[in-house]
SEFI-703211 format. One record per atom (N, C-alpha, C): residue in three letters; atom name; x, y, z. Coordinates in Angstrom, 1 decimal, padded with zeros to 4 digits. Each point is the difference from the previous one (the first is absolute). Example, Ala and Ser with C-alpha at 12.3 -4.5 7.8 and 13.67 -1.06 7.14 Angstrom:
2
residu  atome  east  north  up
Ala  N  013.2  -005.7  007.8
Ala  CA  -000.9  001.2  000.0
Ala  C  000.9  001.2  000.0
Ser  N  -000.4  001.1  -000.7
Ser  CA  000.9  001.1  000.0
Ser  C  -000.8  001.1  000.8
***
This chain:
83
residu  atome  east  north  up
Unk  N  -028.4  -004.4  -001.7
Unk  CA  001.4  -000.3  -000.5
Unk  C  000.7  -000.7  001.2
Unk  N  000.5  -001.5  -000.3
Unk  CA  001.2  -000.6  000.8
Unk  C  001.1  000.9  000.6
Unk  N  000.4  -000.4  000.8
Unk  CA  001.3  000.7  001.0
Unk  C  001.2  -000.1  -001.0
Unk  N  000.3  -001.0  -000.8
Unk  CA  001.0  000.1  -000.7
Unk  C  -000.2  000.4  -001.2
Unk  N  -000.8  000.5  -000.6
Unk  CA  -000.5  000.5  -001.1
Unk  C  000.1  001.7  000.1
Unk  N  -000.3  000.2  001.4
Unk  CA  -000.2  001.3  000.4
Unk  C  001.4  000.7  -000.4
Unk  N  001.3  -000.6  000.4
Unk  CA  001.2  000.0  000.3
Unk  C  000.4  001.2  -001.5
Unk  N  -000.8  000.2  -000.8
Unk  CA  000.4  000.8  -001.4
Unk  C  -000.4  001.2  000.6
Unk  N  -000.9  000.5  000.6
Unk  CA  -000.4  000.7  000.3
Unk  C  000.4  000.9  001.5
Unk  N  000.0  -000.8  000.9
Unk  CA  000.8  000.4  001.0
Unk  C  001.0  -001.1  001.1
Unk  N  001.0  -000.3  -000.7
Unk  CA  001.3  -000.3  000.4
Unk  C  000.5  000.4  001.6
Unk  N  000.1  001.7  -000.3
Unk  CA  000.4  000.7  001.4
Unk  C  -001.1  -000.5  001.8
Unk  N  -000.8  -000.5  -000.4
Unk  CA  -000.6  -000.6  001.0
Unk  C  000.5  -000.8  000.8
Unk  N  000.8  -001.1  -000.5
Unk  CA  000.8  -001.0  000.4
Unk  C  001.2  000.5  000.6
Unk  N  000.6  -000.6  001.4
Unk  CA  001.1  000.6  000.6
Unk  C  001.2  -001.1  -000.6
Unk  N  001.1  000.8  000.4
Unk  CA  001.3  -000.6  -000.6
Unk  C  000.1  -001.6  000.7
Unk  N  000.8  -001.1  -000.7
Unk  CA  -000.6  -001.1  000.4
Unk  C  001.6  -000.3  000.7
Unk  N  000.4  -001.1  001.2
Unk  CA  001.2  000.1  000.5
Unk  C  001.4  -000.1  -000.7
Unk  N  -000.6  -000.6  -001.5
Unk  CA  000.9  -000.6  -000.9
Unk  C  001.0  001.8  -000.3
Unk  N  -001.0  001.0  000.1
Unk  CA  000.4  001.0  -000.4
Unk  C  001.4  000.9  000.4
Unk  N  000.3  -000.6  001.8
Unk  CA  000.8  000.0  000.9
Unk  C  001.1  -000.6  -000.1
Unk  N  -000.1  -001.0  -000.5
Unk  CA  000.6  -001.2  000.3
Unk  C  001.1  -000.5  -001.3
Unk  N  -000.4  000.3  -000.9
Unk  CA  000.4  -000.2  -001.6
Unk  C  000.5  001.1  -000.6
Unk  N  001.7  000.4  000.5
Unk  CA  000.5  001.0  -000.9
Unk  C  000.2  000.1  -000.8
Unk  N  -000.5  001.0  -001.2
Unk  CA  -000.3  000.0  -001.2
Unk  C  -001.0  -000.1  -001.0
Unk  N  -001.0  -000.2  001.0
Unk  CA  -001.6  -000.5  -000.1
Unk  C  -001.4  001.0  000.5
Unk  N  000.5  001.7  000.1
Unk  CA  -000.8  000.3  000.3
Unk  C  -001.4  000.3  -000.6
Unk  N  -000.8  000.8  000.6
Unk  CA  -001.4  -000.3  -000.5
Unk  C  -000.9  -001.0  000.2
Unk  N  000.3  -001.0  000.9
Unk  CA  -001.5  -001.5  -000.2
Unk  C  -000.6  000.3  001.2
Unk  N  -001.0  000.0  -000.3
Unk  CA  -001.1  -000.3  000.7
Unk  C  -001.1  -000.9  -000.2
Unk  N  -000.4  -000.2  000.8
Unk  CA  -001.1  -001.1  000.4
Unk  C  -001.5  -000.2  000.1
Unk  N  -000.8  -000.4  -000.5
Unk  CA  -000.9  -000.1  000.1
Unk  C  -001.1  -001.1  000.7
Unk  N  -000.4  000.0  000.7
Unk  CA  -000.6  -001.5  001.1
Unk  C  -001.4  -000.2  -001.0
Unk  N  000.0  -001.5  000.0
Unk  CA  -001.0  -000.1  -000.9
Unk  C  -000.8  -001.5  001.1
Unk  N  -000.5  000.2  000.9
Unk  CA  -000.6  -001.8  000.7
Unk  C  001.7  000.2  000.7
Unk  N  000.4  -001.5  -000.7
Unk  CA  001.4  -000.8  000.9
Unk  C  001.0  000.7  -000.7
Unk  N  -000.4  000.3  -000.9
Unk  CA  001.1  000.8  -001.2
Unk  C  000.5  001.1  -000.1
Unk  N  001.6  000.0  -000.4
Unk  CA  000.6  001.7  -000.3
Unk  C  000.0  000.2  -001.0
Unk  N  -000.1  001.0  -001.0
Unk  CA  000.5  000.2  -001.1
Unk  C  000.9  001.3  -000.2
Unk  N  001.5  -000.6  -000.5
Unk  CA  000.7  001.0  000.2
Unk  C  000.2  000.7  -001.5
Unk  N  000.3  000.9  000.1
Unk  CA  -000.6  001.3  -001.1
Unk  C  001.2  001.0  -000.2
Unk  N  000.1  000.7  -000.9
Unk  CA  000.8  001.2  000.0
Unk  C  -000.7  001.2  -001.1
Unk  N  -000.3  001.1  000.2
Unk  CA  -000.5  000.9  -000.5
Unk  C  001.0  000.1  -000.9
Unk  N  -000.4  -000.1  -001.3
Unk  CA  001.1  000.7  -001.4
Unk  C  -000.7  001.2  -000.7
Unk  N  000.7  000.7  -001.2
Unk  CA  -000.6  000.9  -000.4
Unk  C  -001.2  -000.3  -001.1
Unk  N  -000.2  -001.1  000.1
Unk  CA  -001.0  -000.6  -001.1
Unk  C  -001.1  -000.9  000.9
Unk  N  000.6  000.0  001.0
Unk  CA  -001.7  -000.5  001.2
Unk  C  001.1  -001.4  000.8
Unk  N  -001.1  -001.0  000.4
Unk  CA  000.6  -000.3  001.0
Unk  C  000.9  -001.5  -000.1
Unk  N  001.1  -000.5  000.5
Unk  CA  000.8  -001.0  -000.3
Unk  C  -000.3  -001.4  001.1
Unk  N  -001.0  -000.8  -000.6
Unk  CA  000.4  -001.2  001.5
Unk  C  000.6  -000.8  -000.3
Unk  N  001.1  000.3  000.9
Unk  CA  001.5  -001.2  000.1
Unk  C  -000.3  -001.5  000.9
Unk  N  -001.0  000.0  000.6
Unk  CA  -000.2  -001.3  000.5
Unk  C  -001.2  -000.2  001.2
Unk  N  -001.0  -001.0  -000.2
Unk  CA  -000.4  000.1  001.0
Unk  C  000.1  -001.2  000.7
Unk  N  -000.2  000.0  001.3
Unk  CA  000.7  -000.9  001.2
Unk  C  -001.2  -000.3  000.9
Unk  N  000.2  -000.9  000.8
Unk  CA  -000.8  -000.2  001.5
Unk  C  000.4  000.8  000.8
Unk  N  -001.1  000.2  000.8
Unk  CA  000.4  001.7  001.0
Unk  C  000.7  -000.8  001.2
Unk  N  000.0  -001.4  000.2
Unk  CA  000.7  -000.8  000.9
Unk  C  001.2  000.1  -000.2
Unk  N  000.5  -000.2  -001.4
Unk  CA  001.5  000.2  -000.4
Unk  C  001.0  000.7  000.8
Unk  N  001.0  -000.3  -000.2
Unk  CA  001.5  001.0  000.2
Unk  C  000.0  001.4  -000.7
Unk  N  000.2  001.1  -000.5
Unk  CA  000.3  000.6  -001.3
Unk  C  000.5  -000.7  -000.7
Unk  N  000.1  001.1  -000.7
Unk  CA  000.5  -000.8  -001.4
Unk  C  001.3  000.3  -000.3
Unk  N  001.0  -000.5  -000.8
Unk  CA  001.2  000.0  -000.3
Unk  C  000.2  000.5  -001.4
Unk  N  001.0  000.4  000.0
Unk  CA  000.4  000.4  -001.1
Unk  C  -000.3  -000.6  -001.3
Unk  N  000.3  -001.0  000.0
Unk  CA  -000.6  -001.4  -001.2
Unk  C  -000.9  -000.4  -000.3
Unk  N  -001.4  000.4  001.1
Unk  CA  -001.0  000.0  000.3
Unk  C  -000.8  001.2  -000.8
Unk  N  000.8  000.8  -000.5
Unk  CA  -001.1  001.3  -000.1
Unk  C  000.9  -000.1  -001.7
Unk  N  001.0  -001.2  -000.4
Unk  CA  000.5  000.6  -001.1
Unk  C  001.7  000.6  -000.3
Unk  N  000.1  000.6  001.0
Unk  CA  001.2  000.6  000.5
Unk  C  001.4  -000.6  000.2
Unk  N  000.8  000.4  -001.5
Unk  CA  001.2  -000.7  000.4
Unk  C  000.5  000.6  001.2
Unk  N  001.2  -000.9  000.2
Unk  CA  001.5  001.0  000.9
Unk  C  000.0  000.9  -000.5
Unk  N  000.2  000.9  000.7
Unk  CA  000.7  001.3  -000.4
Unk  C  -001.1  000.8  -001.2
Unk  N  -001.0  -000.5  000.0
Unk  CA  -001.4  000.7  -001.1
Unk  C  -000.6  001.1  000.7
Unk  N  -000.3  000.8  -000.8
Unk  CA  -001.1  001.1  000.9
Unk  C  -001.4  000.2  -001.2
Unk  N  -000.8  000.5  000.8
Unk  CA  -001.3  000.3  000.0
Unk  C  000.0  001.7  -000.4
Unk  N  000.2  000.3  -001.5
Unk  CA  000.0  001.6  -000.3
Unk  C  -001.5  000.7  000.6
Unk  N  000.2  001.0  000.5
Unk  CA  -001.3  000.9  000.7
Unk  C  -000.8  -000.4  -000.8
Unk  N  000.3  000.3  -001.3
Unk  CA  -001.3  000.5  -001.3
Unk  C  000.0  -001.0  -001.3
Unk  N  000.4  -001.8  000.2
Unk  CA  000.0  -000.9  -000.6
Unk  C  -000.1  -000.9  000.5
Unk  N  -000.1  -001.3  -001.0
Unk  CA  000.5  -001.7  000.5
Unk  C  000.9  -000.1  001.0
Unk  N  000.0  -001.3  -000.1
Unk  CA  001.3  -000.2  001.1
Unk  C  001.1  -000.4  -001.3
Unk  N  001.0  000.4  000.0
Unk  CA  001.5  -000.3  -000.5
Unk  C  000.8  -001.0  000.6
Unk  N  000.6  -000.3  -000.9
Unk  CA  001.3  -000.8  000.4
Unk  C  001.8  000.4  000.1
Unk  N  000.7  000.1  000.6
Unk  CA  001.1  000.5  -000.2
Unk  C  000.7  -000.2  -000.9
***
């Protein structure tokens, strides 16, 4: 089984990604290193959400970047919403 495939299965493996810190209103993402690559993720109650994946060279990610209006949050236990 691929590393990103795996991700149904066990999610909690992966540590919180800096986007997680950084992005209020956005908790939950974590990351997964794939080669050069992140894939950022959020555990829902139906398995697992990837909001974007990036070069591990990159900046984080922004708000806009993962989807996320102004002022949007990221519900614990859903999609991402809009205000």
């Amino acid at each position: 089984m691929g590393a990103l495939a795996s991700l149904a299965c066990l999610p909690q493996r992966c540590p919180p990604a800096p986007e997680d810190r950084e992005l209020p209103g956005a908790p939950g993402i974590r990351h997964l290193i794939l080669g050069d690559y992140r894939v950022l993720f959020r555990i829902t109650t139906w398995g697992v959400l990837v909001l974007h994946v990036r070069h591990g060279s990159r900046r984080p990610a922004t708000r806009a970047e993962l989807g996320l209006a102004p002022g949007s949050t990221i519900p614990p236990s859903g999609p991402i919403t809009g205000d």
